[in-house]
N, C-alpha and C positions, 0 to 999 in steps of 0.2 A: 353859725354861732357868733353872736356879737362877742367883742372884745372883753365886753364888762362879765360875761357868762362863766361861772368856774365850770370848768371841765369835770365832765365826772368821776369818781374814784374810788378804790379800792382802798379799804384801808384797815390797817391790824394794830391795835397795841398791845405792848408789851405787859401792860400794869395799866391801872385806873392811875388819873390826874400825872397825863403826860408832860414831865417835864422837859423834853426833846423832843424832835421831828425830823426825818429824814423820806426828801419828797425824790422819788424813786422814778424814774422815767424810764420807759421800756422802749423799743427798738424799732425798726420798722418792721408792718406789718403782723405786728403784734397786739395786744392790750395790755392794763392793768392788772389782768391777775397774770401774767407773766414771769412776776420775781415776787408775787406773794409767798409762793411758796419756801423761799430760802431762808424768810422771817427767824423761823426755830431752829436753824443750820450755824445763824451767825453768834450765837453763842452768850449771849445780852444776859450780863444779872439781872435777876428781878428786881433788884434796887432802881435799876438805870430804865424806868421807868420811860418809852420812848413810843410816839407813832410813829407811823409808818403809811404814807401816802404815796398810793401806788395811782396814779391819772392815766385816763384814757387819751388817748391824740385822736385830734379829729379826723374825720376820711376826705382823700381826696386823692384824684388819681395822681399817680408818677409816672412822668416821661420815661424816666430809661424803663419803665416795666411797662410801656405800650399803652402807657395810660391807664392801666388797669387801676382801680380804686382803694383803697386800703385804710388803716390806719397807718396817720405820718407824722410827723413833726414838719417837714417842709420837704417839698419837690426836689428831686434829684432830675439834672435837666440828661445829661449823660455821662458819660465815663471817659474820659482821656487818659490812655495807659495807668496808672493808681490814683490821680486823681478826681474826686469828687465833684463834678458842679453844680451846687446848692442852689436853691434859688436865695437868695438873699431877703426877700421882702418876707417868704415866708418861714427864716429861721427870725427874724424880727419879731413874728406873729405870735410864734410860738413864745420868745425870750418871754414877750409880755403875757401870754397865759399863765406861763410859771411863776411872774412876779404876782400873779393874781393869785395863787394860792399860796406862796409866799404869804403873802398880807393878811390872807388868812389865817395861817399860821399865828399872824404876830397877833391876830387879835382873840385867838383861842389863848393866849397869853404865854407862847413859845418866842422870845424874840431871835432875831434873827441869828444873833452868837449860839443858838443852838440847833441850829438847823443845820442838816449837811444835806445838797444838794449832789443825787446819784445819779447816774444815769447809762444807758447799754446801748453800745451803737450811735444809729440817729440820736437816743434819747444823750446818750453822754453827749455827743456834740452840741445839743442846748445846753447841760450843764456846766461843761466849760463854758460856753459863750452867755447864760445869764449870770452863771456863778462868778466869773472873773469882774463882768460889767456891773455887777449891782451896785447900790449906793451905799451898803451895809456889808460890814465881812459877815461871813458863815463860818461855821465852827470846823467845814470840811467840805470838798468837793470829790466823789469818788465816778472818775472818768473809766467806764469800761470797754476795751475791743474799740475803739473808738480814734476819733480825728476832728482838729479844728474847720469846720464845713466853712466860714467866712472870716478869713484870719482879718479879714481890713474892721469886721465889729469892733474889731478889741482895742482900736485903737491907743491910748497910750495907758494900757492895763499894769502898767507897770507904779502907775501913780495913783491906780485905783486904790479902793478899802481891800479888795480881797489879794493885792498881792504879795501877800504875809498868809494867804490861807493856806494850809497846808492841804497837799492831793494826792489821792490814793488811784494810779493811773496802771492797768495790768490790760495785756493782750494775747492771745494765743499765739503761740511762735509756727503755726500753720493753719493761719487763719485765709481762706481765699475768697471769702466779702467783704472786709476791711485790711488791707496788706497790713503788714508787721510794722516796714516802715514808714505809714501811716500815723500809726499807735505813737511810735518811737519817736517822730515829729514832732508831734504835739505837746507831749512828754518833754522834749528837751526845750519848744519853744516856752513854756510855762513855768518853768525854770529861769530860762533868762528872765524873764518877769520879776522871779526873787522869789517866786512860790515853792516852798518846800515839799519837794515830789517823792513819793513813795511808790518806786517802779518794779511792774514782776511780771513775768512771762511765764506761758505755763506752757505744755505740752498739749494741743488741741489748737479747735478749728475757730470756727464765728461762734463761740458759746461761753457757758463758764462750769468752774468746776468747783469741787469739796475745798479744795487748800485755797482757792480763790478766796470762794465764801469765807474762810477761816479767818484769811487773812483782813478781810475786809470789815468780820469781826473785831476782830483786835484795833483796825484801823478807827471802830468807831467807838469803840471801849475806852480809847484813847483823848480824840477827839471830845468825847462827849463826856468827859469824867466830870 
């Protein structure tokens, strides 16, 4: 896939002539209809007319799974006691697929103050790392189960546009593919930033649940008024 190529996607709206967008990225070894489903969960007035773009990641094998091939956002090389080693060239890869549909966005005529960039797992750890870095703030960032995969990206994200965005960041308090204090990391590093953190633990593993969704509702009810 060249650079220039949008990724393909999944996509639901709420109402005709979407005045919002919320570009939803799924997990490893997953796809785009992954969190389609939760669409009618999260609890959206029909007023708040919104899409919903759900992207596929491309395939490509991952080291710590023996090479086996998958859909990924970028290589995990292997696992050192909880942490992650990302390949860094290929969460870069992905940042910029995401701003590419980003751009898209802006030119379906969503600009980017209304866009909330979501993301599950792998997919949240692009979200925080293009959401923080963009050039444009977003109306929200929603980090799920999730951890910063190349904290050295963010360089001084504190002086970026999105370090006023506010983030909806929740993980399972028994989660054994993404540890807890992982989650909890990243959450407190993105705060120091000055980002306004909306933090919630649930009871469960690497997944999500009904008061998740709920609350994640509310977060975008908000967000996106």
């Amino acid at each position: 896939m060249s650079q220039t190529e949008l990724l393909p996607c999944v996509e639901i709206a709420t109402s005709t002539d979407p005045v919002a967008s919320v570009i939803w990225l799924h997990g490893l070894g997953a796809d785009g209809n992954d969190f389609a489903p939760v669409v009618p969960e999260l609890g959206l007035p029909d007023e708040l007319a919104v899409r919903f773009v759900f992207p596929h990641a491309p395939y490509m094998p991952i080291s710590c799974n023996n090479g086996y091939v998958m859909r990924a956002w970028y290589d995990i090389l292997y696992f050192d006691d909880i942490d992650r080693h990302a390949d860094e060239n290929g969460v870069r890869q992905s940042v910029d697929l995401v701003r590419a549909l980003i751009a898209r966005e802006n030119e379906r005529g969503i600009p980017t103050s209304r866009i909330v960039l979501a993301g599950f797992s792998q997919g949240g750890a692009i979200a925080y790392t293009a959401g923080l870095t963009h050039p444009d703030a977003f109306a929200g960032i929603v980090a799920l189960s999730t951890y910063l995969p190349a904290p050295q990206l963010l360089g001084n994200a504190e002086k970026l546009p999105n370090a006023a965005t506010s983030i909806f960041a929740a993980h399972g308090n028994a989660d054994p593919v993404v540890p807890f204090a992982l989650g909890q990391q990243a959450a407190e590093q993105v705060a120091r930033f000055g980002n306004p953190v909306e933090w919630h633990s649930y009871p469960m593993q690497h997944s999500v649940c009904l008061p998740e969704i709920q609350h994640i509702g509310a977060f975008l009810r908000r967000v996106l008024a």
